[in-house]
N, C-alpha and C positions, 0 to 999 in steps of 0.2 A: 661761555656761560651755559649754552647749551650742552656741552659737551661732559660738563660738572652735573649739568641736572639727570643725563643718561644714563653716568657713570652712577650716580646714587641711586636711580630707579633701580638698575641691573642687581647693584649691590643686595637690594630690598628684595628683590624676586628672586636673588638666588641664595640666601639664607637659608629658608626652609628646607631649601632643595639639598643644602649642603647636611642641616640638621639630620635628615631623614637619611642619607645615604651615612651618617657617620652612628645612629641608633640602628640602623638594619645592617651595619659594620658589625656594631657590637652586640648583636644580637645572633649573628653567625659565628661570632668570636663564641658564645656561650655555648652554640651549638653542637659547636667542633668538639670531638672527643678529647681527652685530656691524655695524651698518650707520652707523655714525659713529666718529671718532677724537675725544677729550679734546686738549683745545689742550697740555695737558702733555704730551703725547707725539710732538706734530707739533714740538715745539719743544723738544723734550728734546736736553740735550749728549752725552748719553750715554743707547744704547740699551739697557734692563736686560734681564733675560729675561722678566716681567708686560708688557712694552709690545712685546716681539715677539712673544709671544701675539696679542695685544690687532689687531698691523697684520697677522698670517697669518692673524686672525679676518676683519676688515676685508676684505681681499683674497679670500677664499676665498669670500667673500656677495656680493661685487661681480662676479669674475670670472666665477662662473656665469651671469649674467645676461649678460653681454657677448658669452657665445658663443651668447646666445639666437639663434630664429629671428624673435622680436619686435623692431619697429626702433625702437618706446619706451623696453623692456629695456635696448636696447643704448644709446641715448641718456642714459636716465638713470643707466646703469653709467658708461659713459664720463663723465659729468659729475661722479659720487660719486669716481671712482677718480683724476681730478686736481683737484678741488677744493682736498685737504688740501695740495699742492704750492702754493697761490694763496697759500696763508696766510701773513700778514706775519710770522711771525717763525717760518718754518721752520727747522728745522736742514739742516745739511748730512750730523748723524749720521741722522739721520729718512731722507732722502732716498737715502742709501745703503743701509738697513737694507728701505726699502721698495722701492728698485730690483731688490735681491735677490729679493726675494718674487714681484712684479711679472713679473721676465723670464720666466720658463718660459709663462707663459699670452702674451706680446709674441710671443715666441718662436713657438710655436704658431700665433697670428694671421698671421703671417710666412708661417710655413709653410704655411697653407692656400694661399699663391698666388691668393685672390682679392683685385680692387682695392680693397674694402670693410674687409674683415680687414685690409687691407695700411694704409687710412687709419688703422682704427681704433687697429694700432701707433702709428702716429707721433702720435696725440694724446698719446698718454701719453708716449712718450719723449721732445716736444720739451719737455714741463715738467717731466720726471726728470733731466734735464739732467747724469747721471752718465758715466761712461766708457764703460759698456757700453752705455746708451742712444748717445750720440756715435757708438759704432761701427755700430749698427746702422741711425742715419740714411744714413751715408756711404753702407752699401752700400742703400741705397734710394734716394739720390740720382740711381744709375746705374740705377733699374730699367726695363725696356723699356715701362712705361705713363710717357705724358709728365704724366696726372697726376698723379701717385704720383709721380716725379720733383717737381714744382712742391709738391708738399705736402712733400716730405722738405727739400727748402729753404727752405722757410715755418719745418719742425720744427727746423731750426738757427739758423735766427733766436730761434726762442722758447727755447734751448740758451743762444744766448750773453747773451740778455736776463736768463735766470734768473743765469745768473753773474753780471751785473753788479746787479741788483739783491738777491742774496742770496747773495752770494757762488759762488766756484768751489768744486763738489763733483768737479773733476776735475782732469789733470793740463795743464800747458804741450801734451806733446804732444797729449794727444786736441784743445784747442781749434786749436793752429794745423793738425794736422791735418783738422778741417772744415772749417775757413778755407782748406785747400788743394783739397777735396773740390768745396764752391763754386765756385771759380775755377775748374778745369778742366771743370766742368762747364756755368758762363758760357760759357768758351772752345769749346765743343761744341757751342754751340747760339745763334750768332749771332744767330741770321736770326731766331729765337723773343722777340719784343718782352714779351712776358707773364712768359718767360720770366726775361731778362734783367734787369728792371725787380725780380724776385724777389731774385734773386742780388746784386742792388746795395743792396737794404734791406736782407737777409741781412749783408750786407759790415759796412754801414754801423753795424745792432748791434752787431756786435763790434769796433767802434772804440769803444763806450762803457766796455768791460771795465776794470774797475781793473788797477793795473800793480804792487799791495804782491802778490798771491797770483800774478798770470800778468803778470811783467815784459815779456815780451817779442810775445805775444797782441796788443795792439791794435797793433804797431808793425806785425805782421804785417798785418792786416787793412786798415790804412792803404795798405800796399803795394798788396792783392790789389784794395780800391777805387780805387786811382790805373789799377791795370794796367786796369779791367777797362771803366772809362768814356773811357779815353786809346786804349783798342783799337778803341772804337765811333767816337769821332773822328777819327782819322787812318783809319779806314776808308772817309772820305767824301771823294768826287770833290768839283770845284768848283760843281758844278751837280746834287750831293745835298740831300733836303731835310734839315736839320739838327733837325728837330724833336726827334726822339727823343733823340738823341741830346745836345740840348741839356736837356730835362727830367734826364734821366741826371746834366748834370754839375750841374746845379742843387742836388739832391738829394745829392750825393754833394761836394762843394764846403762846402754850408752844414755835412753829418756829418763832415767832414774839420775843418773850421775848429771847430768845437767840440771837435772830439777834442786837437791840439794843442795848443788855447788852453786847456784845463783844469789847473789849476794844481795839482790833486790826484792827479795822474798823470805819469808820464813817457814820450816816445817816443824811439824812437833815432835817427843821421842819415840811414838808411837809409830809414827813415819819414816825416822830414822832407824829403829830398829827394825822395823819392815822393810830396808833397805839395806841395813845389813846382813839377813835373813837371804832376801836373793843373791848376794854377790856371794855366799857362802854355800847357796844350794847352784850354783854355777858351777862352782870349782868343784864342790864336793862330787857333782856326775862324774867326770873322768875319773877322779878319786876313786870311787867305788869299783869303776870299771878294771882300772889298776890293780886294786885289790884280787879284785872277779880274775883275773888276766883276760878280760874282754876287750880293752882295750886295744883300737885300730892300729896296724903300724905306724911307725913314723911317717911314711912316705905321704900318708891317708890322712892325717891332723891337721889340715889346716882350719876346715868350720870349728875344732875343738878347739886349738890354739888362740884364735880369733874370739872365741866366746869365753874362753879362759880370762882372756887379757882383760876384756872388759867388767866379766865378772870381781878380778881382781880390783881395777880400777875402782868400781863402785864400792867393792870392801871397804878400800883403803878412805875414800871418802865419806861414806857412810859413818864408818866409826867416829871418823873425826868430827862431825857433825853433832851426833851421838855424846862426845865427851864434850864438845864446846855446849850443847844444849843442857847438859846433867853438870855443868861447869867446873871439869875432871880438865886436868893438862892430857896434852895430846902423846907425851912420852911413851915410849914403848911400842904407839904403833906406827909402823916400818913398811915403805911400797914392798912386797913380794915378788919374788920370780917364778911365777910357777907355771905361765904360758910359755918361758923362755924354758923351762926344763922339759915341757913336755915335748916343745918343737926340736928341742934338739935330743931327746929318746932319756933323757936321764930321769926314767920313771920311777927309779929307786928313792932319788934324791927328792921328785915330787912330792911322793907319797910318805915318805915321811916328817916334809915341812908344812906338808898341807893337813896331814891330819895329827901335827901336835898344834896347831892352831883349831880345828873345828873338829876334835875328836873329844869325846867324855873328859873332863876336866880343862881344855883348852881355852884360851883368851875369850873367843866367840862365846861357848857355851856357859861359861860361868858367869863372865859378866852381863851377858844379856839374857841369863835366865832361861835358855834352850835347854830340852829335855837331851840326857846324856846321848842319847844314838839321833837325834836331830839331823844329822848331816850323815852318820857313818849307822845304817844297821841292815 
């Protein structure tokens, strides 16, 4: 009996004690910084008021550390603060909720106007990949450092990648307006190969963009790649080196040809014909050169041969894309040889199957409404 009356006393006196050690628990629980997200809430459809707590926790432990004057701080800040965007099954409600939070400290880094602060934006905004991220690349695309430029077009590459692989968290306009941002800024900065070469992988991402949320996005992008590798080529004398400029269509040939050959999307004819456009100013370089007799030896052909092929390739798919869209049977157009003729010296044979297809009166030029010297002048 006694033993019962002890055990209930103890009981009685150590309640409180437990109470208090389990609110001074949680009270150190609140204190502790928030230095990870719960995959439930990176991937949450909908952001409650406990989980936008939970991401102005997150942010407000990260961001101090980013405006550190430590460059480990600011590495491992930048590294904590887009991780959560890496994650495979983000939401789109996640990344708007956390965009929000996010800007005012972007924003800030912005404004301090140094090139450091100004990189460390654009990491976080090419993988927030939101509207107000979008806008604030554009205008750092234009900024008077040409690196910070060259990173702000990297930052919209990794924009339209996030769109295509987890979807668009933004509108029709903000995508094709960075897609117009790029181009004219390509177009601004010819002579800058580093450059250039930037702005056409940039391109060439947002040709992967699905077309069920942004129909009309990659058709753009199609275009802004056709203009922007077709500029570098007809900018060449007879007796320029075409290197560059051959890599270019290379890469931009093979990202074209995947884009309208993807049977889970669609492009429009504008796109299409922008697409036949560069497989035709591809082939057409050597052509010309042919003609010039500038043309490298055989022994020398292989980045021509290689850009030819591709070139071709996207011809040949182009069109057909082009007649299935304009709802034309696909008859009469035929794969080409004309990488196989160049690599093996039969320039004769080239140059005259290549330009009774893309010379004044040819298949290309009539039917798609190209100006008679378009490819040959």
């Amino acid at each position: 009996m006694n033993r019962s009356r002890n055990a209930s006393l103890f009981a009685r006196h150590t309640r409180p004690l437990q109470a208090l050690v389990l609110a001074l628990g949680a009270t150190l629980g609140h204190a502790q910084p928030v230095t990870d997200l719960p995959r439930s809430t990176i991937e949450t459809i909908s952001v409650n008021s406990g989980q936008r707590s939970q991401i102005q926790g997150f942010v407000d432990n990260w961001t101090q550390r980013i405006k550190s004057e430590s460059a480990s701080d600011n590495k491992r800040a930048l590294e904590a603060l887009t991780e959560p965007l890496h994650a495979r099954g983000v939401s789109i409600a996640f990344r708007q909720a956390y965009a929000q939070m996010l800007m005012p400290v972007i924003d800030e880094l912005i404004a301090d106007d140094t090139v450091k602060s100004k990189l460390s934006a654009l990491r976080i905004l090419g993988d927030l990949a939101t509207p107000a991220a979008a806008q604030r690349v554009r205008g750092l695309i234009e900024d008077q450092d040409k690196g910070v430029q060259l990173f702000a077009v990297s930052s919209a590459g990794r924009i339209f990648l996030s769109a295509s692989v987890h979807g668009p968290a933004m509108s029709e306009s903000d995508t094709t307006s960075l897609i117009d941002a790029v181009s004219q800024s390509a177009e601004n900065n010819m002579d800058d190969q580093e450059f250039t070469r930037a702005c056409a992988r940039t391109l060439a991402t947002a040709t992967t963009i699905g077309t069920r949320d942004l129909p009309n996005t990659r058709s753009r992008a199609l275009i802004a790649l056709s203009d922007l590798v077709s500029m570098h080529i007809e900018s060449l004398g007879d007796n320029d080196d075409p290197s560059f400029a051959q890599t270019l269509a290379l890469d931009a040939a093979s990202a074209s040809t995947a884009s309208i050959s993807d049977i889970s999307a669609t492009v429009n004819a504008d796109a299409a014909r922008a697409a036949v456009r560069l497989g035709a100013e591809i082939v057409a370089l050597p052509l010309r050169r042919v003609i010039a007799k500038t043309i490298e030896p055989q022994a020398d052909r292989e980045k021509t041969v290689r850009s030819v092929q591709a070139g071709e390739t996207l011809l040949y798919f182009a069109r057909r894309k082009a007649a299935e869209i304009a709802g034309r049977g696909v008859g009469g157009i035929d794969t080409t040889s004309f990488s196989a003729l160049l690599e093996s010296g039969e320039d004769r044979d080239f140059r005259n199957q290549a330009a009774t297809l893309l010379g004044p009166g040819g298949a290309i030029v009539s039917q798609f409404n190209f100006d008679d010297d378009e490819f040959l002048n």
